[in-house]
C-alpha positions in Angstrom: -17.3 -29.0 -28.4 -14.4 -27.9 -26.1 -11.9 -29.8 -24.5 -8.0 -30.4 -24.3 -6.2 -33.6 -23.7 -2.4 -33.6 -22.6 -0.3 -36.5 -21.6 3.4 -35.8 -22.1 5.0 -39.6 -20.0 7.0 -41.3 -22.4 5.7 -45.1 -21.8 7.1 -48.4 -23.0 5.5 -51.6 -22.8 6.4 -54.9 -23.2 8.1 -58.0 -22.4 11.8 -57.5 -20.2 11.2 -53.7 -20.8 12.6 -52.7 -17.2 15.9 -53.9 -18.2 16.3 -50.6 -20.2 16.0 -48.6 -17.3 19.4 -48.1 -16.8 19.5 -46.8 -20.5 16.4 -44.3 -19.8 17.8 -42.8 -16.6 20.9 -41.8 -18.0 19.1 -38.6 -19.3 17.9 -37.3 -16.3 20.8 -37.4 -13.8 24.0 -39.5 -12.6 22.3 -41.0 -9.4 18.5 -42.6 -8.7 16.8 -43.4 -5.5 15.1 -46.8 -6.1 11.6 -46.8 -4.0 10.2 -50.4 -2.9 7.8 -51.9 -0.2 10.8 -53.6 2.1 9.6 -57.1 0.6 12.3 -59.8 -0.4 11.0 -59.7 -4.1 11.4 -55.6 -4.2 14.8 -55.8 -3.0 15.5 -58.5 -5.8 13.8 -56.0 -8.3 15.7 -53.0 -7.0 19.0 -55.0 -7.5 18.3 -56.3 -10.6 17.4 -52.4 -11.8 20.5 -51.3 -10.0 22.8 -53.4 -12.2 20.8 -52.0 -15.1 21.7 -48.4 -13.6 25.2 -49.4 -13.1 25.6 -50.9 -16.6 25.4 -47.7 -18.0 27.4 -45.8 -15.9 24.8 -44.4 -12.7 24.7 -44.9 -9.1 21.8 -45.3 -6.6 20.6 -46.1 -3.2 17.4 -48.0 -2.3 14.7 -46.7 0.0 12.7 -49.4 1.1 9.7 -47.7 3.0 6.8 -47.8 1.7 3.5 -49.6 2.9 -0.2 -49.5 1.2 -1.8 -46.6 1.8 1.2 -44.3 1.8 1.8 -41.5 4.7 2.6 -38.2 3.8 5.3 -38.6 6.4 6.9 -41.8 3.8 7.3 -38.7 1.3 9.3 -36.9 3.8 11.8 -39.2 5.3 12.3 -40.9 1.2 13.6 -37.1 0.3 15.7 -37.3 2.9 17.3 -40.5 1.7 17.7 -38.7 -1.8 19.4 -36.0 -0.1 21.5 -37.8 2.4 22.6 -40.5 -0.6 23.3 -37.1 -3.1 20.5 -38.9 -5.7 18.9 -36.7 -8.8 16.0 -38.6 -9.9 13.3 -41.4 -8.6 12.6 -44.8 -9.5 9.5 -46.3 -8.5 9.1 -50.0 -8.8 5.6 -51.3 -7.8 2.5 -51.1 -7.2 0.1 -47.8 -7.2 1.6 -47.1 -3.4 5.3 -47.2 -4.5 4.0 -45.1 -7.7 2.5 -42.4 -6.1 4.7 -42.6 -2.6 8.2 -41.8 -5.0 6.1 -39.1 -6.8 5.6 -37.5 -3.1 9.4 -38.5 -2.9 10.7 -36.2 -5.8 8.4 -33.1 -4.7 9.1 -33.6 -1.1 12.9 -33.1 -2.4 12.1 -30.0 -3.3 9.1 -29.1 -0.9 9.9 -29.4 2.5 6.9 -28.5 4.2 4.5 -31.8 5.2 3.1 -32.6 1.6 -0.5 -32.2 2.8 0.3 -28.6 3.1 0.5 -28.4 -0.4 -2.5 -30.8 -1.1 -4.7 -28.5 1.2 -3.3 -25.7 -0.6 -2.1 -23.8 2.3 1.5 -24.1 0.6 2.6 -24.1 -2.9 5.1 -26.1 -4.7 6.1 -27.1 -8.5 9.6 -28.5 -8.6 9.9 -32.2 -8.6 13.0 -34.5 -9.0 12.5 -36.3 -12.4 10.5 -39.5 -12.1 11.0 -42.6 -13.6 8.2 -45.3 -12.9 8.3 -49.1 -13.2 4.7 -50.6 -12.7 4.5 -54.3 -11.0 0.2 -54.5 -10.8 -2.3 -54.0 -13.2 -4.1 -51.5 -11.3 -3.7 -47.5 -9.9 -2.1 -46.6 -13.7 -0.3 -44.2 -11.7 2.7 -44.3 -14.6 0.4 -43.1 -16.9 -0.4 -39.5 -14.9 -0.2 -36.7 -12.7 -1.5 -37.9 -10.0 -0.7 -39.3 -6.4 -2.6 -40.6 -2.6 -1.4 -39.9 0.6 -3.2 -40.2 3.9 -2.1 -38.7 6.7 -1.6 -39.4 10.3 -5.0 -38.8 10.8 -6.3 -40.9 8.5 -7.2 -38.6 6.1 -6.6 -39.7 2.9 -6.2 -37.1 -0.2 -5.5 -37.0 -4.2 -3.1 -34.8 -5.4 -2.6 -33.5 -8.8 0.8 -31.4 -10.1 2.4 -31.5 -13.4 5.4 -31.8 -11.7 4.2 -35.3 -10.5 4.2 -36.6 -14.1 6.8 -39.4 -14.7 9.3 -38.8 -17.5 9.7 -42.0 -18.2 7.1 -45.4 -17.6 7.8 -48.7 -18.2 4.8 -51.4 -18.3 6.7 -54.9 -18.3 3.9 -57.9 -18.3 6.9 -59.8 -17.0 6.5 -58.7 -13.7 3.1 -59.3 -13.0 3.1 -63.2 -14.1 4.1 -63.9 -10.5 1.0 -62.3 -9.0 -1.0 -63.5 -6.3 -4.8 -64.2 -6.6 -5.1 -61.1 -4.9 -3.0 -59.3 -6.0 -4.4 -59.5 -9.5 -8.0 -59.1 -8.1 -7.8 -56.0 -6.1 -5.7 -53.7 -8.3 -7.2 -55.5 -11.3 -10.8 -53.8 -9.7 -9.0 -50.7 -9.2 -7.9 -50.5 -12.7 -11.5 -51.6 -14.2 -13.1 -48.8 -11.4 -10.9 -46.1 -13.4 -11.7 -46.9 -16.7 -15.4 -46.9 -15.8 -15.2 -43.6 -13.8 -13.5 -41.6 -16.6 -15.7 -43.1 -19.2 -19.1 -42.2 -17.1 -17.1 -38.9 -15.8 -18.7 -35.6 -16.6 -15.1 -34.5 -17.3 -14.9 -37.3 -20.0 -13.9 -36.0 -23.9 -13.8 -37.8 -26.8 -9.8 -38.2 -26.6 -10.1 -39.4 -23.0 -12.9 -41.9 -23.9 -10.8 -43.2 -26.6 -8.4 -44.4 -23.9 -11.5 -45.3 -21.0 -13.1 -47.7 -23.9 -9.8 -49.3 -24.6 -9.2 -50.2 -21.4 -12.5 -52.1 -20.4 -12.7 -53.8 -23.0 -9.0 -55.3 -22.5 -9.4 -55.5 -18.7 -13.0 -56.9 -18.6 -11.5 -59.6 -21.1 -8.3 -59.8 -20.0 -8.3 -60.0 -16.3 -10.4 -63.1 -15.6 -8.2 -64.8 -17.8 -5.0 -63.8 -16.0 -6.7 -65.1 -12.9 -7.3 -68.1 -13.9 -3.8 -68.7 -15.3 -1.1 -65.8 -14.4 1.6 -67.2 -16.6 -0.6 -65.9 -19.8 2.1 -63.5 -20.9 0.4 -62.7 -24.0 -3.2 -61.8 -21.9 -1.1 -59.8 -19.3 0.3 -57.2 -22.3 -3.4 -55.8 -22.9 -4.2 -56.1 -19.1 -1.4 -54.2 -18.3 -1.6 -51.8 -20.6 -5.7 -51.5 -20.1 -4.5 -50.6 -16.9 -1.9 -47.9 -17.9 -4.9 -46.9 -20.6 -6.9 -46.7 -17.3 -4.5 -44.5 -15.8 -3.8 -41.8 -18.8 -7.7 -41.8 -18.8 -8.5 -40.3 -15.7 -5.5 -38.2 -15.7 -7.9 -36.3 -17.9 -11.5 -36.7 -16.8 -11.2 -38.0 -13.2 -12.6 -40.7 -11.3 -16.2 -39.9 -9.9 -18.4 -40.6 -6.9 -16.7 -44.5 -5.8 -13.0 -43.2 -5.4 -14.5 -40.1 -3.6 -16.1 -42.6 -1.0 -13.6 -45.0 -0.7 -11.1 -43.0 0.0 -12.3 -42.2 3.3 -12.7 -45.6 3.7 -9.0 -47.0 3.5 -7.5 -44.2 5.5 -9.6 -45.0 8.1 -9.8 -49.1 7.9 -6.4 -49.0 6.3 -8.1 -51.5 3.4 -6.7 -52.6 0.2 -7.8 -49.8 -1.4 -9.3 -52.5 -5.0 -11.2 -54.3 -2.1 -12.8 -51.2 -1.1 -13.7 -49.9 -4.2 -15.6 -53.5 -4.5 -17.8 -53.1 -1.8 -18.8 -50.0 -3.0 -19.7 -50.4 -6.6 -22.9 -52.7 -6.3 -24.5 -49.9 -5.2 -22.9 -47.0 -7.1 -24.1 -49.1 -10.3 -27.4 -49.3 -9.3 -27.6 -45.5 -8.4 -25.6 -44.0 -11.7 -27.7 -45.9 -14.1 -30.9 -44.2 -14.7 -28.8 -40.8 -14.3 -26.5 -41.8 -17.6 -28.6 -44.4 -19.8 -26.9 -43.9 -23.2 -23.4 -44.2 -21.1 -24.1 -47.9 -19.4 -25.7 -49.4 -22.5 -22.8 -48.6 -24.5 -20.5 -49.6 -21.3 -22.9 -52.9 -21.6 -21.7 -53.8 -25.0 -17.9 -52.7 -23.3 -17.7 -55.0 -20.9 -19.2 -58.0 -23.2 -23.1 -58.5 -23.0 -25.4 -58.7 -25.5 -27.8 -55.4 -26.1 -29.0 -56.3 -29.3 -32.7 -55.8 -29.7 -32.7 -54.4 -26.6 -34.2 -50.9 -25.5 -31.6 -48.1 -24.1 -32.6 -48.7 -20.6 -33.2 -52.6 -21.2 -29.4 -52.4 -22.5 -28.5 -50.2 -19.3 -29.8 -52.6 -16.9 -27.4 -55.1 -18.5 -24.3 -53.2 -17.6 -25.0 -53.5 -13.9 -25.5 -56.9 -14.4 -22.1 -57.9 -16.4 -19.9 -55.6 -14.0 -21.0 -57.8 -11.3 -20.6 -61.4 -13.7 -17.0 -59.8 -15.6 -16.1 -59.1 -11.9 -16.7 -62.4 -10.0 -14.3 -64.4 -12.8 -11.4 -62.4 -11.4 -12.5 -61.3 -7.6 -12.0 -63.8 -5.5 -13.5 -61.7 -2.5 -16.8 -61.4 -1.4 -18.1 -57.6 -2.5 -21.3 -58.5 -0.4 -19.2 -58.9 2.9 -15.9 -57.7 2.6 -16.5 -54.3 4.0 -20.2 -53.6 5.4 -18.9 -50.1 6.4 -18.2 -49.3 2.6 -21.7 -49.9 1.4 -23.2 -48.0 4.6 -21.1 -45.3 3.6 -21.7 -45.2 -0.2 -25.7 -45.7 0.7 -25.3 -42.8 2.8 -23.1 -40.5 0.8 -25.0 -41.4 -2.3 -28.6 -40.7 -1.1 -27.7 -37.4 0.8 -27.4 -38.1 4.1 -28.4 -40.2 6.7 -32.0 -40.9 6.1 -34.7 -40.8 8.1 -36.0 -44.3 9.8 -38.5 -45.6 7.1 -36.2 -44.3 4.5 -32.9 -46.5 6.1 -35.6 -49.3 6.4 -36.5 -48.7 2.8 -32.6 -48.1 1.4 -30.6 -50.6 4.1 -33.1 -52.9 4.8 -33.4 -52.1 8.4 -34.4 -55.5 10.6 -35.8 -55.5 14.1 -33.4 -56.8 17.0 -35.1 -60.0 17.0 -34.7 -60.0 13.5 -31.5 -59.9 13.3 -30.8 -62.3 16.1 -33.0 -65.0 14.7 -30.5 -64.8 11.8 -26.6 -64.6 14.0 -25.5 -67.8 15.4 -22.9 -65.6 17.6 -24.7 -63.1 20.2 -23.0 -60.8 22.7 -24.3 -61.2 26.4 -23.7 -58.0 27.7 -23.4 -58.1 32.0 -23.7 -54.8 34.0 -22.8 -53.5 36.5 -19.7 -55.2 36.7 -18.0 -55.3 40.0 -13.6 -55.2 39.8 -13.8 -58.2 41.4 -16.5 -59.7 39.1 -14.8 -58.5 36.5 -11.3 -60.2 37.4 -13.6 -63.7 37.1 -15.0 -62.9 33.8 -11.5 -62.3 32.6 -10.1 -65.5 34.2 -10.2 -69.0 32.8 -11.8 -70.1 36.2 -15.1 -68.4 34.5 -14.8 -70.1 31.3 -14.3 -73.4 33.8 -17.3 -72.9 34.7 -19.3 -72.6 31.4 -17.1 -75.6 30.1 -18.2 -77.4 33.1 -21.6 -77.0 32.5 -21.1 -78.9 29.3 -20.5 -75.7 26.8 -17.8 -76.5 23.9 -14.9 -74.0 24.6 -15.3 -73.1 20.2 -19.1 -71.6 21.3 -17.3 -68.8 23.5 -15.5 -66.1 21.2 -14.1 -63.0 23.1 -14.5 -62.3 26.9 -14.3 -58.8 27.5 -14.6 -55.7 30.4 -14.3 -52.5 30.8 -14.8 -50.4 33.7 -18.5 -51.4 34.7 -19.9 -53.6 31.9 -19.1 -57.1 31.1 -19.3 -58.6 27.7 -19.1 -62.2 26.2 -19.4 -63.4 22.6 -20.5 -66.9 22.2 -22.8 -68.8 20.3 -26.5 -68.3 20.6 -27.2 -71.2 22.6 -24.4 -70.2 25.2 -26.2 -66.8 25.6 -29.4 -68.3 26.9 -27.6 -70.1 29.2 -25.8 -67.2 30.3 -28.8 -65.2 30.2 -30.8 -67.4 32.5 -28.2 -68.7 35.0 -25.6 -66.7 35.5 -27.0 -65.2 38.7 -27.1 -68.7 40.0 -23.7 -70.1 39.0 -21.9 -66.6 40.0 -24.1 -66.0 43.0 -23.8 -62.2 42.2 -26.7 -59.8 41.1 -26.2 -58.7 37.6 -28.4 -58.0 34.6 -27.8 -59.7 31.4 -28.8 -58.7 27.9 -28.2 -59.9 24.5 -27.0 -58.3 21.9 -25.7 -57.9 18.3 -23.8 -54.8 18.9 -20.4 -55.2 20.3 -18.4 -53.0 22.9 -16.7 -49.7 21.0 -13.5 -51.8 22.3 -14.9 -55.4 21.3 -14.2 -55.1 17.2 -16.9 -56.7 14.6 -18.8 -59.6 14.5 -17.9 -62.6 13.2 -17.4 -62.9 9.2 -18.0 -65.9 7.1 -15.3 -65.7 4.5 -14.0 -68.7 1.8 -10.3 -68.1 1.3 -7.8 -70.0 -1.3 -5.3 -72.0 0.0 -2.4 -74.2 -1.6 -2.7 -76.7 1.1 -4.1 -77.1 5.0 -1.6 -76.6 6.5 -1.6 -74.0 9.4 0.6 -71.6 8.1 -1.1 -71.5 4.7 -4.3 -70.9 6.7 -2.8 -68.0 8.8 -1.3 -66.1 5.6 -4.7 -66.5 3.5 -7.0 -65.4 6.7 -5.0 -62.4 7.3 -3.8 -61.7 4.3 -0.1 -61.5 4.5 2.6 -63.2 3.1 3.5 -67.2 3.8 7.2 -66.4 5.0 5.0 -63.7 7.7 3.4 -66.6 8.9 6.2 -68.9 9.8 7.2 -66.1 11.4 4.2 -65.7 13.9 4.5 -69.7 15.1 8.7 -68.7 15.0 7.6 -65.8 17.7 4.8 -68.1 19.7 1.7 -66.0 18.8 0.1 -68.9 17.5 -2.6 -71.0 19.8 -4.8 -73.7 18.7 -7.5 -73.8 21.2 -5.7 -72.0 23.5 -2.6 -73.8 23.5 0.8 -72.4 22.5 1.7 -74.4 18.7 4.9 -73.8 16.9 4.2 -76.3 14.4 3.4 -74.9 11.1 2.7 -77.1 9.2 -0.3 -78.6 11.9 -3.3 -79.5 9.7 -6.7 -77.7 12.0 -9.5 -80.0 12.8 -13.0 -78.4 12.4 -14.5 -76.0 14.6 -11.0 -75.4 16.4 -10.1 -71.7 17.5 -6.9 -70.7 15.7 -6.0 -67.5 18.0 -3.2 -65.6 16.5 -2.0 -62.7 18.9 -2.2 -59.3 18.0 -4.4 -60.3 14.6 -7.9 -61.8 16.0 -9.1 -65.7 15.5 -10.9 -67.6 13.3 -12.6 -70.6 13.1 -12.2 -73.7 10.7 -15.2 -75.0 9.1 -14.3 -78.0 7.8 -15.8 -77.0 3.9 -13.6 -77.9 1.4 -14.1 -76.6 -1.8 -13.1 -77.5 -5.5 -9.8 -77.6 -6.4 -8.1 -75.5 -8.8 -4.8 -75.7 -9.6 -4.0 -77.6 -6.6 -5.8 -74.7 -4.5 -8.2 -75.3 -1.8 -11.5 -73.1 -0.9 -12.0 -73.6 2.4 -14.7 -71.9 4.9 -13.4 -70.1 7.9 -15.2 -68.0 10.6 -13.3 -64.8 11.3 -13.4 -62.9 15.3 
């Protein structure tokens, strides 16, 4: 047997570990560019390495940049900073898109050419600034290895690999990941548990790489439900964060296979949290792999915690597609079945070769007639053509919805009202449809022709999705954050800026407590739709039941 294993990142782990950063740097240089998102807690963490820095003797200057999903462009204008602020190294504190942006950040120094020339290979590169990496989420293990993501402006999002890009120094502190969010624990947590499957399935693998791949499920499948169910567990958050960085070193040497290929795609183009995506994908990645690598899932069976014994190879297979899904739902707290329909429609298709033919897509996506389908939506779209300027100025005005309302239809059965330049569309609830359907001639006393449908206008978005979120209280704002996924402070700030309607009227008041079935509209972002359901509580969390336009 041939192979060749080569990590040469100095890591340390452990408790209050990124306090010695200051102490680590002093090798490489006399000034550091700190890289953060621009959130409150990152600028707190770049201060507190920053006195670490100064403490033994070295300046820096914070660029505070970076999003999810880094642009090639971020890499660009962070070398800039370095130049303009006379820095020699980079300092990464973060998550995987901090990680890999301030590895783009020390090349681009040195590179100036847009980095996806040199990821296309149209330009070559190998100087980087030194890097020094401080991980804050159990998930990319991006301080563990060579490589980095960027997508670019067309939404084209690429790996890239360079020796260059290795840190010099890591630090894993479990410290800073006690203060995690649900989700932020579940969708790196995925990622991380996605790499050290990939490298252990990967045709690349070896037996030193598998060495670190079998490590790391076994202390992430353990470990991370745990963590999620109480994120203060210091002692649990050492092997998770390390299974991650484990994670990380492993597929710096086999690679990740077929799910990181599709799902890359998918986040440059839907801008997803990249864990979530993965997610959606795997269900059916498992089911495909397995009867391809037997031997591999029975042993990853035993990995991630079932019991094979007296079992047959393929009985023992059939298990590990079974306890990814279980070891996953303790620590997931998203829906894989719903979160991204596009993902699984893409992994179907890019899995099976192709878009298949019509009895094969019944077959593989279980393919349902119209009627079908509609039998099963409670929201329709009534799609009206031709649509006259002047008929369309009516749909568009409340004096339409007047109308329906005055026909006694609940204002929470009517989503979005929508026209472009000769068709009509309105989303509403099923009953609302027929109504439309059969009398809007008559009301309007216009000709048009009305259909229903469950495919919306290219302009018009998706359907509805019924999603449970977790949420410390009722409150409106708590609502807002958890629906859209952003912070609680970005919330207050949407009600501060009047974006925030509660059946169409103008609320500033935050802390407003949403009857059921009333249309939360928040501007720019969609609507949703509360439910009423209350789930157990948990910690003094809610799961509640929201309809998402």
């Amino acid at each position: 047997m041939h192979c060749h294993f080569h990590n040469p990142v100095s890591i340390h782990s452990g408790p209050g570990m990124r306090r010695q950063i200051g102490a680590l740097a002093a090798k490489y240089g006399k000034k550091a560019l700190i890289v953060t998102t621009g959130s409150a807690h990152s600028r707190a963490l770049a201060e507190e390495a920053g006195a670490s820095l100064e403490a033994a003797g070295l300046g820096w200057a914070h660029y505070n940049g970076i999003r999810p999903n880094p642009l090639g462009s971020m890499a660009a204008e962070g070398a800039q900073a370095a130049r303009d602020n006379g820095c020699d190294m980079v300092i990464g504190i973060g998550g995987g898109s901090v990680m890999d942006a301030s590895k783009g950040i020390a090349f681009a120094y040195y590179n100036d050419a847009p980095i996806f020339e040199y990821i296309y290979g149209r330009k070559q590169g190998g100087q980087a600034l030194p890097i020094l990496l401080i991980a804050t989420t159990a998930g990319t293990g991006s301080e563990g290895n060579w490589t980095a993501v960027f997508t670019d402006t067309d939404h084209v999002k690429k790996g890239f690999a360079l020796p260059a890009l290795y840190p010099k120094e890591s630090i894993v502190d479990p410290e800073l990941m006690t203060t995690l969010s649900s989700r932020g624990i579940a969708g790196p947590g995925f990622d991380a548990l996605a790499h050290a499957i990939e490298s252990f399935l990967s045709v690349r693998a070896n037996p030193f790489s598998k060495l670190y791949s079998r490590q790391a499920i076994l202390w992430l499948s353990e470990g991370l439900p745990k963590v999620q169910a109480n994120p203060s567990d210091l002692e649990t958050w050492e092997r998770v964060a390390l299974g991650s960085t484990f994670a990380g070193i492993a597929i710096g040497n086999a690679g990740c296979t077929a799910p990181h290929g599709i799902e890359h795609p998918i986040s440059g183009l839907l801008n997803v949290a990249h864990g979530e995506g993965l997610a959606a994908i795997y269900p059916e990645y498992m089911r495909f792999m397995r009867p391809h690598a037997q031997a591999d899932f029975a042993e990853l069976a035993r990995l991630l915690g079932a019991e094979t014994s007296g079992l047959t190879e393929e009985e023992a297979s059939l298990r590990a597609v079974e306890q990814r899904r279980t070891v996953s739902s303790d620590f997931l707290t998203l829906d894989e079945q719903s979160t991204l329909a596009s993902a699984q429609l893409f992994s179907r298709v890019y899995l099976y070769g192709g878009y298949p033919l019509a009895e094969r897509r019944a077959a593989l996506f279980g393919e349902k007639s119209e009627e079908e389908k509609a039998a099963e939506c409670d929201f329709v779209w009534v799609k009206i053509s031709p649509v006259a300027k002047k008929f369309a100025d009516e749909l568009t005005h409340r004096d339409f919805l007047g109308t329906l309302m005055g026909l006694g239809i609940k204002r929470e059965t009517i989503g979005d009202i929508l026209t472009d330049d000769n068709c009509g569309y309105v989303f509403c609830e099923k009953k609302v449809a027929r109504f439309v359907l059969d009398n809007l001639d008559r009301v309007k006393h216009t000709t048009v022709r009305c259909e229903m449908t469950l495919s919306p206008p290219d302009f018009a978005g998706a359907l509805p999705e019924e999603r449970t979120v977790t949420v410390p209280s009722l409150r409106l704002d708590a609502m807002v954050a958890a629906v859209y996924k952003i912070s609680r402070s970005e919330s207050q700030q949407l009600f501060m800026q009047k974006l925030i309607f509660v059946n169409g009227k103008m609320t500033v008041n935050s802390s407003y407590i949403p009857k059921e079935d009333e249309i939360i509209s928040v501007r720019h972002k969609g609507r949703f739709v509360f439910c009423g359901k209350i789930g157990e509580t948990k910690k003094q969390r809610l799961k509640i039941s929201v309809r998402v336009f």
